[in-house]
PAKELUM-355538 format. One record per residue: residue in three letters; x, y, z of N, C-alpha, C in turn. Coordinates in steps of 0.001 Angstrom, whole numbers, padded with zeros to 6 digits, always signed. Atoms other than C-alpha are relative to their C-alpha. Example, Ala and Ser with C-alpha at 12.3 -4.5 7.8 and 13.67 -1.06 7.14 Angstrom:
! PAKELUM-355538
ALA+000890-001190+000000+012300-004500+007800+000900+001200+000000SER-000820-001190-000060+013670-001060+007140-000770+001090+000730
//
This chain:
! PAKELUM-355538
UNK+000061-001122-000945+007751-045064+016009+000886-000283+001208UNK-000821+000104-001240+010168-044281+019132-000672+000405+000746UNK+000267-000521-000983+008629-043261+022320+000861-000126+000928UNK-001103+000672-000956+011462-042962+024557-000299+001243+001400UNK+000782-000199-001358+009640-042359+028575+001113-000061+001039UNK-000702+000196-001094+012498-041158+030891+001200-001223-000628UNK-000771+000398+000648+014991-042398+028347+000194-001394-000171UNK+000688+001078+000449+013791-045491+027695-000849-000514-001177UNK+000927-000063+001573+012330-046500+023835-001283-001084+000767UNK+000846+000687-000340+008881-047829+025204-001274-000510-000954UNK+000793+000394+001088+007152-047999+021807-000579-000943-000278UNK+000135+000923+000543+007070-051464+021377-001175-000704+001089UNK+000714+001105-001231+005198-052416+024483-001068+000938+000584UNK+001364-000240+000244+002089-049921+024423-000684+000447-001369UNK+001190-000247+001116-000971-049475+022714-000452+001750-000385UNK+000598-001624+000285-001218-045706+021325-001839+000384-000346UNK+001786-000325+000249-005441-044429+021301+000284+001493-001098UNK+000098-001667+000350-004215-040809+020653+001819+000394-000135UNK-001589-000868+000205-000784-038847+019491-000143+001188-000463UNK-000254-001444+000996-000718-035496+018800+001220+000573+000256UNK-001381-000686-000212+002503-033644+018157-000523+001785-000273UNK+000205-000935+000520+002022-029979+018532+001258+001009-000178UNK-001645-000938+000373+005054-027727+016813-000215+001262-000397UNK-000059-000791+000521+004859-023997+016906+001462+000812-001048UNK-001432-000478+000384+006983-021642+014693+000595+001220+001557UNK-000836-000511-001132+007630-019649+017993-001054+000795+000913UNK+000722-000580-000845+006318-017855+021278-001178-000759+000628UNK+000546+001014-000971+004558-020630+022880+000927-001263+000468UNK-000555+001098+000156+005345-024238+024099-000176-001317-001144UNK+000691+000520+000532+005424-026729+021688-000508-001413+001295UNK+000687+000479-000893+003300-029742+023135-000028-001615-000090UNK+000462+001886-000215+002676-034022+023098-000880-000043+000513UNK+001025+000608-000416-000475-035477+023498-000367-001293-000118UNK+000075+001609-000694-000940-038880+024610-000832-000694+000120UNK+000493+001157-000583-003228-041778+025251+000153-001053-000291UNK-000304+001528+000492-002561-045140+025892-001229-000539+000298UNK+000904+000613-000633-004729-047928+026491+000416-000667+001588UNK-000529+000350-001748-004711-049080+030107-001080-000841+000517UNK+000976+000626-000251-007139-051684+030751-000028-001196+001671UNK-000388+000606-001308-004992-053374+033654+000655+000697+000792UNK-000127-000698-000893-004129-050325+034841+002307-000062+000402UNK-001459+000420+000255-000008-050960+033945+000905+001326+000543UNK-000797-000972+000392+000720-047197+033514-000025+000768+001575UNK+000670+000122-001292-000762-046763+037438+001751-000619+000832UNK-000961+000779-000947+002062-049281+038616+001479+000504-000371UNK-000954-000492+000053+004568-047729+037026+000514+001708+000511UNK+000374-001427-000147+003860-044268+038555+001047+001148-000462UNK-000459-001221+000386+004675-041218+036156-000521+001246+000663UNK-000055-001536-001099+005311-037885+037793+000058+001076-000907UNK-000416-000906+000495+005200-034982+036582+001474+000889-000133UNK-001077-000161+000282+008315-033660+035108+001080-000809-000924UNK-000229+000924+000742+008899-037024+033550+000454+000629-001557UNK-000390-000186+001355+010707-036750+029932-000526-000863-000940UNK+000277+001250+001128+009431-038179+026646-000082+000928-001101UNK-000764-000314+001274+010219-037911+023168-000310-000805-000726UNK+000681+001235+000886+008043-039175+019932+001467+000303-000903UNK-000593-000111+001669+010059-039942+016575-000479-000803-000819UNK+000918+001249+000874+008429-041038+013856+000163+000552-001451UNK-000356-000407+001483+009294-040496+010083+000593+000994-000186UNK-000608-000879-000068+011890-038312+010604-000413+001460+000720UNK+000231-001635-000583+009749-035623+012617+000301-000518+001390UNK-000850+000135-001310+011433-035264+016037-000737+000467+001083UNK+000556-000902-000740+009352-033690+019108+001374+000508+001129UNK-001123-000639-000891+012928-033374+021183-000553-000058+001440UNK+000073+000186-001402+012821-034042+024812-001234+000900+000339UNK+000614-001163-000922+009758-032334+026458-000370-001107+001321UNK+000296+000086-001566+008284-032578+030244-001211-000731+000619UNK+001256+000289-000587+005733-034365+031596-000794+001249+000751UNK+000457-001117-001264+002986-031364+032928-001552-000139-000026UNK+001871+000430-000317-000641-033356+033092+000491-001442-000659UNK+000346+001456+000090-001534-036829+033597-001664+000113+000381UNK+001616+000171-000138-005040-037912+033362-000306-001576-000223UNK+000049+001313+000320-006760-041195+033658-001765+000016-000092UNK+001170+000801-000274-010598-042649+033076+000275-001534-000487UNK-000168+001344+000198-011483-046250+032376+000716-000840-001152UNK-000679+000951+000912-009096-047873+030276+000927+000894-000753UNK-000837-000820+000680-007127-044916+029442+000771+000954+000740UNK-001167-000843-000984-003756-043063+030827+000175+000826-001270UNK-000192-001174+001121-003469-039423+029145+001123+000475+000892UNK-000899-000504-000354-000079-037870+029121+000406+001461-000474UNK-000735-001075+000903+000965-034275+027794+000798+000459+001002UNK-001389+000006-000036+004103-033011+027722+000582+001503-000758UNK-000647-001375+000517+005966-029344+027159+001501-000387-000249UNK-001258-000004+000617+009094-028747+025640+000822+000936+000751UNK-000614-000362-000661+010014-026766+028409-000672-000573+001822UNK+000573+000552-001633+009705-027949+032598-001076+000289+000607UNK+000523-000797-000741+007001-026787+034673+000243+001070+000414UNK-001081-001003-000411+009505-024734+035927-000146+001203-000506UNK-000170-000837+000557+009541-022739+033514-001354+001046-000303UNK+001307-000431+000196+005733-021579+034209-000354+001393+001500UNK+000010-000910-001497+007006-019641+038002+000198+001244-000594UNK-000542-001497+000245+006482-016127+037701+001415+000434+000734UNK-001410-000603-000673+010024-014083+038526+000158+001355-000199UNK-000222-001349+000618+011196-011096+038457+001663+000496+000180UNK-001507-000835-000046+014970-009354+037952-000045+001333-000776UNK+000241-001219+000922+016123-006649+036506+001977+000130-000218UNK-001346+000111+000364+019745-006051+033935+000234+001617-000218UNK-000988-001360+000252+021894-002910+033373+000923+000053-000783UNK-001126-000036+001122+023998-002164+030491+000129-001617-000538UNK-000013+001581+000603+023077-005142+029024-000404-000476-001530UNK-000209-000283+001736+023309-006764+025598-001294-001268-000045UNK+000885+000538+000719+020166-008698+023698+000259-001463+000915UNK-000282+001448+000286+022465-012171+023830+000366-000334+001673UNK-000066+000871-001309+022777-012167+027782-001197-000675+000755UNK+000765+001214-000286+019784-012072+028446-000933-000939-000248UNK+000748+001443+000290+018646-014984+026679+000609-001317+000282UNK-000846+000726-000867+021516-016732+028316-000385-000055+000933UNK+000385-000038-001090+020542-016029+031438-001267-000708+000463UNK+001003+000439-000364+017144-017096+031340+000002-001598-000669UNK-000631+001477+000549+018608-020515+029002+000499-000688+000997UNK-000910+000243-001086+021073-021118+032191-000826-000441+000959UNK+000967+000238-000739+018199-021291+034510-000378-001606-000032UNK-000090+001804+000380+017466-024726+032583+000845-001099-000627UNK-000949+001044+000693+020271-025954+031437+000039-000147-001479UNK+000106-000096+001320+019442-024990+027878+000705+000396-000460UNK-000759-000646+000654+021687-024072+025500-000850+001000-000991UNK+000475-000805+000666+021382-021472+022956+000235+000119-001401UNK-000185-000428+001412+020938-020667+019234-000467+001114-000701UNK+000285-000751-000248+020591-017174+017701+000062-000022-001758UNK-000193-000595+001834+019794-016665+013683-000021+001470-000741UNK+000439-001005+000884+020028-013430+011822-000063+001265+001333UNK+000327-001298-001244+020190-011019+015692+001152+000392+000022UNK-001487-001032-000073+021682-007676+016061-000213-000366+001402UNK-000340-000180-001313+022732-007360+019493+000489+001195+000653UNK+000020-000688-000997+021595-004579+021145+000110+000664+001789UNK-000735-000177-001479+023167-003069+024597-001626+000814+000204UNK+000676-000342-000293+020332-001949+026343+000538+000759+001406UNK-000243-000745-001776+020492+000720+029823-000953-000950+000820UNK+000980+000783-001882+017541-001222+031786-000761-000611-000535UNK+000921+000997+000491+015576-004271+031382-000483-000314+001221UNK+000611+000443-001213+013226-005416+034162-001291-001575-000576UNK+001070+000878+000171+011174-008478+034083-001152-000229+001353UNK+000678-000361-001093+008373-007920+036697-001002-001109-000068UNK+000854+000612-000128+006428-011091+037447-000633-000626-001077UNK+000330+000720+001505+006583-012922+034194+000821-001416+000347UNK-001113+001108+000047+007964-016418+033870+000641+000050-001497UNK-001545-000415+001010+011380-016549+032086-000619+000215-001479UNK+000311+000043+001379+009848-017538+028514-000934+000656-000040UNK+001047-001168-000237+006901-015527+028543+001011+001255-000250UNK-000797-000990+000281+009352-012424+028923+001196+000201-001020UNK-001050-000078+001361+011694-013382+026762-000360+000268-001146UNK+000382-000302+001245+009329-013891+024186-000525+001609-000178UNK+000426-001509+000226+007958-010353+024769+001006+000702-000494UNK-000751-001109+000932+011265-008763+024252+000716-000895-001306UNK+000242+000351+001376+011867-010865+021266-000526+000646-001084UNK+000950-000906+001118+008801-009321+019729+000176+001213-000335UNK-000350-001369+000270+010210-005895+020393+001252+000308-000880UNK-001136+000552+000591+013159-007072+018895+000018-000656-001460UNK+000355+000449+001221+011250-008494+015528+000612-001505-000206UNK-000118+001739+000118+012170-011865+016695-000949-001262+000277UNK+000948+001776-000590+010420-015471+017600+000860-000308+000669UNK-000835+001072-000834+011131-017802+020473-000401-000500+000060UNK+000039+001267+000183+011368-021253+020435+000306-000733+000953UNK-000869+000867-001035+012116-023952+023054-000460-001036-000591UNK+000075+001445+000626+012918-027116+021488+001454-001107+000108UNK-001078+001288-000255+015086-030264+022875+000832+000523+000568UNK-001312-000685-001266+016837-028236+025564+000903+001274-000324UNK-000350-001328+000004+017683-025053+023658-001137+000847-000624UNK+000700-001239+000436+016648-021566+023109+000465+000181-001378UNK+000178-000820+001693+016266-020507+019568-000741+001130-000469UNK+000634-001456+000246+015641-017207+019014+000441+000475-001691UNK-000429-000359+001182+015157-016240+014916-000755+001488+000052UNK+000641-001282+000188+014753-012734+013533-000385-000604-000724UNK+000483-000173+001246+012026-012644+011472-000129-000124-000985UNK+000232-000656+000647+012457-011263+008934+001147-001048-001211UNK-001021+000864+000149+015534-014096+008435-000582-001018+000105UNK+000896+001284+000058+012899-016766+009101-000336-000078-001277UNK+001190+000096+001497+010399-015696+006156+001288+000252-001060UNK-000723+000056+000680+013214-015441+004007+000584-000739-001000UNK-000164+001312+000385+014103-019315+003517-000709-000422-001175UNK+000755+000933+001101+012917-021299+000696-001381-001039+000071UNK+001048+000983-000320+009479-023039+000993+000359-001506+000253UNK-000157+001193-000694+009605-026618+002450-000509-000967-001538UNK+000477+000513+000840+006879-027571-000149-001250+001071-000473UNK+000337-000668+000635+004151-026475-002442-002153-001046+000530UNK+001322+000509-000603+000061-027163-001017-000988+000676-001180UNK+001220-000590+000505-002808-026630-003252-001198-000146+000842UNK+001032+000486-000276-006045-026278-002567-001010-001478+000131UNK+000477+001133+000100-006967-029526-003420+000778-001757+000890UNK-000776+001288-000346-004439-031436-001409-000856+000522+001610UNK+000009-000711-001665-006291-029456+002046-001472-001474-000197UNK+001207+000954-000652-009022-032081+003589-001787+000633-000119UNK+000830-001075-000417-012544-030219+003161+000032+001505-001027UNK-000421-000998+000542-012214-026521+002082+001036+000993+001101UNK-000952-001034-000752-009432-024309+003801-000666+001444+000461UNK+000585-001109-000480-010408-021161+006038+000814+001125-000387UNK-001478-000868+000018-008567-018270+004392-000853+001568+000679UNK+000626-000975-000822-009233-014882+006562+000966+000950-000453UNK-000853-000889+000182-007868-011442+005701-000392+001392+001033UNK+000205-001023-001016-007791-008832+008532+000378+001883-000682UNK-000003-001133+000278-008587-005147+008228+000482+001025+000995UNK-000412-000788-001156-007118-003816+011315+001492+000249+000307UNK-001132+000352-000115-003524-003835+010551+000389+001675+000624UNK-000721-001084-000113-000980-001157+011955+000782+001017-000956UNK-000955-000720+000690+000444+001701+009854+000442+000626+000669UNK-000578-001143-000555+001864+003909+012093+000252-000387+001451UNK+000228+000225-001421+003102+002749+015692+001011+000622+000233UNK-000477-001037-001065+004747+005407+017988+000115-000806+001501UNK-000662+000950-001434+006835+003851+021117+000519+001700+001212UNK-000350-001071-000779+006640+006644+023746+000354+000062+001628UNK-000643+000648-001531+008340+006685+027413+000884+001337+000354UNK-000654-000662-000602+008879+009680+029452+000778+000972-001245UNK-000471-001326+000546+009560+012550+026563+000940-001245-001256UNK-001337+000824+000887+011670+009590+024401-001200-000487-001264UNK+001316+000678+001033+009032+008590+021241+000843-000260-001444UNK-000823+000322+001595+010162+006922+017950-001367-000984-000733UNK+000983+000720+000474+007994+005778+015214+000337-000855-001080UNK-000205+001090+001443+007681+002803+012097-001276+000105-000735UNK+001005-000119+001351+005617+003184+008962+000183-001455-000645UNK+000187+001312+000951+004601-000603+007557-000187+000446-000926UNK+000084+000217+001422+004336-001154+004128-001450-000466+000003UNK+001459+000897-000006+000564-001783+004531-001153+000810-000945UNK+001230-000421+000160-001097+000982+003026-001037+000809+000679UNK+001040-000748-000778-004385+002063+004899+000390-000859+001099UNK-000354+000122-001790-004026+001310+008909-000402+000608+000781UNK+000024-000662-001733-004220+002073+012084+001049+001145+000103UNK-001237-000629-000974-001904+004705+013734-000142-000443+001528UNK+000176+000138-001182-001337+003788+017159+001063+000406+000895UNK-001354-000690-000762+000658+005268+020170+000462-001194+001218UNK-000607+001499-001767+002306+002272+023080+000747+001046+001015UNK-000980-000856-000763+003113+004131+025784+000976-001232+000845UNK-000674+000289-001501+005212+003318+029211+000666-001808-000085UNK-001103+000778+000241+007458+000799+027271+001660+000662+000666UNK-001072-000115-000615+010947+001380+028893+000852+000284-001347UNK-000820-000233+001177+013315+002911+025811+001042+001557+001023UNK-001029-000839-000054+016523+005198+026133+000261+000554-000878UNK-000478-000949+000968+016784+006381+022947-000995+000075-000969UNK+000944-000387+001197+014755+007713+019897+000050-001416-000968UNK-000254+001217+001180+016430+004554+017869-000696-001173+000701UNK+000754+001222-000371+015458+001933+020262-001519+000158+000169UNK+001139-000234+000340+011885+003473+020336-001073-000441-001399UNK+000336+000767+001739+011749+002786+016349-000282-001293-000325UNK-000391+001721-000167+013311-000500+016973-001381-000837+000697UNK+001155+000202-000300+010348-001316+019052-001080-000026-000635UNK+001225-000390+000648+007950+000272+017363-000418-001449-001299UNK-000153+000672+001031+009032-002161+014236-000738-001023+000266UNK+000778+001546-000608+008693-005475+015974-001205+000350+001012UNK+001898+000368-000452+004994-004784+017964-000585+000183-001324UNK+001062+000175+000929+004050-003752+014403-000032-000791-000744UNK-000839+000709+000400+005701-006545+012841-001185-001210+000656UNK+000423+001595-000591+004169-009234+015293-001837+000224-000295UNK+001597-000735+000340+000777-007302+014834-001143-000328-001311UNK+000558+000061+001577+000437-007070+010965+000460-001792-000728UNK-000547+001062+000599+002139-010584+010507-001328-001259+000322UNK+000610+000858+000172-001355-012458+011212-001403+000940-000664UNK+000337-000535+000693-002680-010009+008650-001085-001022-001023UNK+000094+000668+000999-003576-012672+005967+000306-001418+000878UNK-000376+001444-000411-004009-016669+007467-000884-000729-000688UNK+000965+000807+000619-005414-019772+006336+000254-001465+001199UNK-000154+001065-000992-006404-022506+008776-000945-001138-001036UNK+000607+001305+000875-007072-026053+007076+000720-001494+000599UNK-000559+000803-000326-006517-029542+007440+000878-001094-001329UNK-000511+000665+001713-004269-031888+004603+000421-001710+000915UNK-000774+001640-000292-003339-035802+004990+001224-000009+001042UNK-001191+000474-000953-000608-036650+007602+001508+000240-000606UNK-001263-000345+000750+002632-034756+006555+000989+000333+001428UNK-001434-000441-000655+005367-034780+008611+001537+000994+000007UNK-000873-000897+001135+007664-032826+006316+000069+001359+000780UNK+000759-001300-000118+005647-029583+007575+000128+000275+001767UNK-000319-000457-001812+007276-028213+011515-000253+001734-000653UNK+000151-001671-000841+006421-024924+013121+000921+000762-000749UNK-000923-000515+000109+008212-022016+011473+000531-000328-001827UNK-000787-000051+001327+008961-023521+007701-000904+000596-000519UNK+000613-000735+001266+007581-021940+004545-000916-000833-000729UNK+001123+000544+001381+004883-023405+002375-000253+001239-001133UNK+000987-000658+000941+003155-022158-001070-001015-000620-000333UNK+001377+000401+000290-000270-022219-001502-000468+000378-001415UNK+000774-000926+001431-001936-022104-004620-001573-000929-000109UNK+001134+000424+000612-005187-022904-006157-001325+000688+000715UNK+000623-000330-000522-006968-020618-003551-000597+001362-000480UNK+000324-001038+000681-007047-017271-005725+000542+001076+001027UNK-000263-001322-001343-006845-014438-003039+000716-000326+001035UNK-001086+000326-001074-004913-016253-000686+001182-000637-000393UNK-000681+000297+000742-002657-017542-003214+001687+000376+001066UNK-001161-000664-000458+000865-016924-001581+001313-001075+001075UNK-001042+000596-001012+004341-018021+000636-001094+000352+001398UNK+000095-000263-001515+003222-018578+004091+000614-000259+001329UNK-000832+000518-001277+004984-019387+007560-001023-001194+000794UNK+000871+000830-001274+003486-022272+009640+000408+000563+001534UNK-000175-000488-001367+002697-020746+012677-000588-001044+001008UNK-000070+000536-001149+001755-023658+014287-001084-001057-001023UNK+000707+002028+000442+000990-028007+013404-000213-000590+000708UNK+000035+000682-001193-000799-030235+014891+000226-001319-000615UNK-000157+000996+000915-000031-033278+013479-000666-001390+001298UNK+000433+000889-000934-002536-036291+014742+000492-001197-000475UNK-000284+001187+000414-001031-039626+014146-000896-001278-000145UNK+001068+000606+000153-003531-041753+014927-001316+000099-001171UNK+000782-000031+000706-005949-040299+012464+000787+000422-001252UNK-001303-000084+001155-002928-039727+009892-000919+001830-000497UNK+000379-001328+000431-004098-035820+009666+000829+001187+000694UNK-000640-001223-000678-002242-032481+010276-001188+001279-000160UNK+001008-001431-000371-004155-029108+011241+001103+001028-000018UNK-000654-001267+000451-002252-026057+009637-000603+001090+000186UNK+000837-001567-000338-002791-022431+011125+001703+000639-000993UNK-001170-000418+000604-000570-020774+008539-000493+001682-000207UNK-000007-002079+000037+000484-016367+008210+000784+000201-001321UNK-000425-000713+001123+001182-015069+004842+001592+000754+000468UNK-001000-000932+000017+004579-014133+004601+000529+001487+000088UNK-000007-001930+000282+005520-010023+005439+001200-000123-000605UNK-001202-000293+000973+007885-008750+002915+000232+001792+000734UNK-000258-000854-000294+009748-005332+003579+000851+000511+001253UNK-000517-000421-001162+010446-005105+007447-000366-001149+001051
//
């Protein structure tokens, strides 16, 4: 294992209690969780600050630079977690763009930290008016993402923004039965999905029909749209981010590293939940050699 603390590999010279790596496939931070042992009180004399950098690697899974943003201590133990984006990046703000296209501003709010950017499978829509009113940067980004039928990601100093629809697309990672999960697996199927969402704003309304069947209809008002198309466009991705935790299965399996935020699995041996799914989010504990899978059935169609 590497632990490298403010760019430094410090692996070799503490005692790990606790490791968790947490890796979503997008729209949160992913996370590090920490404890050492501290019995002389070492980690004290070396005083970590918040903001501090650290970075596990361990059998090829990477956590990528994140932030020191909580330290904790009781008797004989220094707890550290750690975001993949600054504190910084937690200040509400607010601006507002004009004639502006998808890919600035996710630049713009990348630039802020020095992040670079990566963009899979996005159209790049010019928009008349974008306002961000008292959101911090990622937070808003990810919102218009979602309107956008995308995910966002912050991982090792860039933005990664995938469509969708170009994510679930990929080839499964690997293949999970039932019998490889720890226990029995939680599979849940929701009855409240969207068929019909209507994006309305000041006389401008556009709607999207999922592929679901029976549904909801629902109307979103006093979203900000200029045209009947970007209304649709909207409409797509809230129903999109909506119906996509339609079908999940939360379980735990042996210590796999293989398995980050965002890839594909197939499940079988479960009957009704049988299917491709997306990992929407691993926790992988090292110490107890176990991962915790919250996985979403793949949407096909839109």
């Amino acid at each position: 294992m590497e632990l490298i603390y403010n760019g430094v590999d410090i692996g070799s010279s503490i005692t790990l209690q606790t490791a968790n790596l947490i890796d979503s496939a997008g729209g949160r931070f992913d996370s590090i969780e920490l404890e050492f042992e501290d019995s002389t009180g070492d980690w004290s004399r070396w005083k970590p600050a918040l903001g501090d950098t650290v970075r596990l690697i361990q059998d090829g899974f990477d956590t990528g630079t994140c932030y020191v943003d909580g330290l904790g201590q009781r008797r004989g133990i220094f707890r550290i977690t750690a975001l993949s984006a600054s504190v910084e990046a937690k200040e509400p703000r607010s601006r507002s763009w004009e004639r502006v296209r998808f890919s600035e501003i996710v630049q713009d709010c990348a630039d802020r930290y020095g992040f670079a950017v990566l963009m899979y499978g996005m159209d790049d829509p010019l928009y008349d008016w974008v306002d961000q009113h008292e959101l911090p940067d990622f937070e808003f980004l990810s919102q218009r993402c979602t309107l956008g039928g995308a995910t966002l990601k912050i991982n090792n100093g860039t933005v990664i923004v995938w469509k969708k629809s170009v994510l679930e697309e990929r080839e499964p990672v690997k293949g999970v039965s039932a019998l490889d999960f720890c226990g029995t697996p939680d599979y849940n199927r929701r009855g409240d999905l969207y068929r019909v969402v209507t994006v309305s704003f000041e006389g401008i309304s556009g709607s999207f029909t999922a592929p679901v069947g029976d549904g909801m209809d629902i109307v979103i008002p006093n979203i900000f749209v200029s045209s009947i198309a970007e209304a649709q466009r909207f409409a797509a991705g809230i129903a999109r981010e909506h119906n996509a935790l339609g079908e999940t299965i939360e379980g735990t399996v042996p210590l796999d590293l293989t398995i980050a935020g965002g890839s594909l699995v197939t499940i079988t041996g479960l009957g009704t939940g049988d299917g491709v799914y997306v990992v929407d989010e691993v926790e992988h504990h090292l110490q107890e050699r176990q991962s915790d899978l919250t996985l979403r059935k793949r949407l096909r169609g839109y």
